[in-house]
N, C-alpha and C positions, 0 to 999 in steps of 0.2 A: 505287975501290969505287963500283959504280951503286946510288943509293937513289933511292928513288920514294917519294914524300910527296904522299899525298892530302887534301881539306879542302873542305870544305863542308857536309857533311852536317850533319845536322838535322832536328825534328820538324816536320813542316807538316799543316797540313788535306788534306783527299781532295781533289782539284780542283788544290792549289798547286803552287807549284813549286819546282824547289833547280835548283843549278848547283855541279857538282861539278869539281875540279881537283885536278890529279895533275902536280905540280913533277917531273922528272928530273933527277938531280946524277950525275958519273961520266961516265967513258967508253961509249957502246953503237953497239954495228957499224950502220952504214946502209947500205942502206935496213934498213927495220924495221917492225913492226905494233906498233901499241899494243892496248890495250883496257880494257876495263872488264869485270869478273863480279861476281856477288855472292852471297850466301848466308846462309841461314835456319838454324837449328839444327834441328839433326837430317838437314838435306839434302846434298846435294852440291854445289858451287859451278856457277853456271851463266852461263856467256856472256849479256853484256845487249850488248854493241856491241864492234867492231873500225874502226880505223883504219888504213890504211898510210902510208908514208913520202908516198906519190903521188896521198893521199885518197881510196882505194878504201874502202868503209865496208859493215860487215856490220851487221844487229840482230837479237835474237832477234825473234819472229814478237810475242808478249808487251808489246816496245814500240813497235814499227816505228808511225810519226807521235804519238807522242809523247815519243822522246829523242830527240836530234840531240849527234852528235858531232862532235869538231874537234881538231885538234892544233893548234900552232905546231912546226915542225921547228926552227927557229931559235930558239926558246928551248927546245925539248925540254918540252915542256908540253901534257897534253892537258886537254879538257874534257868535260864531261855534261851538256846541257842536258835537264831533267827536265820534262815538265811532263805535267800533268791527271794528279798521281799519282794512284795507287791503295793503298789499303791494302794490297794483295797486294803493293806495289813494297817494301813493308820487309823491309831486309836489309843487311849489311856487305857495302856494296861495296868494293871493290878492283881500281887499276889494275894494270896490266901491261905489261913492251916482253919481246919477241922470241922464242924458237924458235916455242912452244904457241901463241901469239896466230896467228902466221904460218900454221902451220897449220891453224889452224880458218881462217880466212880464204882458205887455198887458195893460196900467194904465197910457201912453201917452193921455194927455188934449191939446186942441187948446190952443198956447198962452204960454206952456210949457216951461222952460229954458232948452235950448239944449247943458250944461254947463256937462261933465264927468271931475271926480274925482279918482284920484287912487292913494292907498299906494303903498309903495315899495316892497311889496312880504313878505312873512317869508317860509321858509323851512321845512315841513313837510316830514319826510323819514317815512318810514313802513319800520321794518323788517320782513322776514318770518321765 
């Protein structure tokens, strides 16, 4: 059974910074895309970064130089490095490994396992 366990999250000031991680336990087909989305109430969940197995790396337009992502394939582990947030960055993020990530990223193969994964959220607030 693949579980994803995310952690870091937390309140910071406008300006600070968090660093977020997303443990994977379980079997998942490689290669693969990770990612991270997050979401506000009342919205839809929204893409904030993608990673691949071969460090190909998408961002929304929102944080592009101010997150930085990263995996470890060898421990099955990604990251979110956060910084100069914004109050507008608060929201439940949540990572993810495989079909959906792959395809927003563009890096769907014939034959592909159409298998999503998702942790449970962690809570990132911004103050201003």
């Amino acid at each position: 059974q693949v579980q994803l366990v995310e952690s870091g999250g937390g309140l910071v000031q406008a300006g600070g910074s968090l660093r977020l991680s997303c443990a994977v336990s379980g079997r998942i087909s490689s290669p693969n895309v990770m990612g991270w989305y997050r979401q506000t109430p009342g919205k839809q969940r929204e893409l904030v970064a993608l990673i691949s197995s071969g460090g190909r790396t998408k961002y929304a337009d929102s944080v592009k130089g101010r997150f930085t992502i990263s995996r470890d394939n060898a421990e099955k582990s990604m990251s979110l490095q956060m910084n100069s947030l914004k109050p507008e960055d608060t929201a439940v993020y949540y990572c993810t490994v495989g079909f959906s990530a792959a395809r927003a990223l563009g890096t769907v193969f014939p034959g592909m396992n159409r298998d999503d994964y998702w942790g449970q959220g962690t809570q990132v607030t911004v103050s201003s």
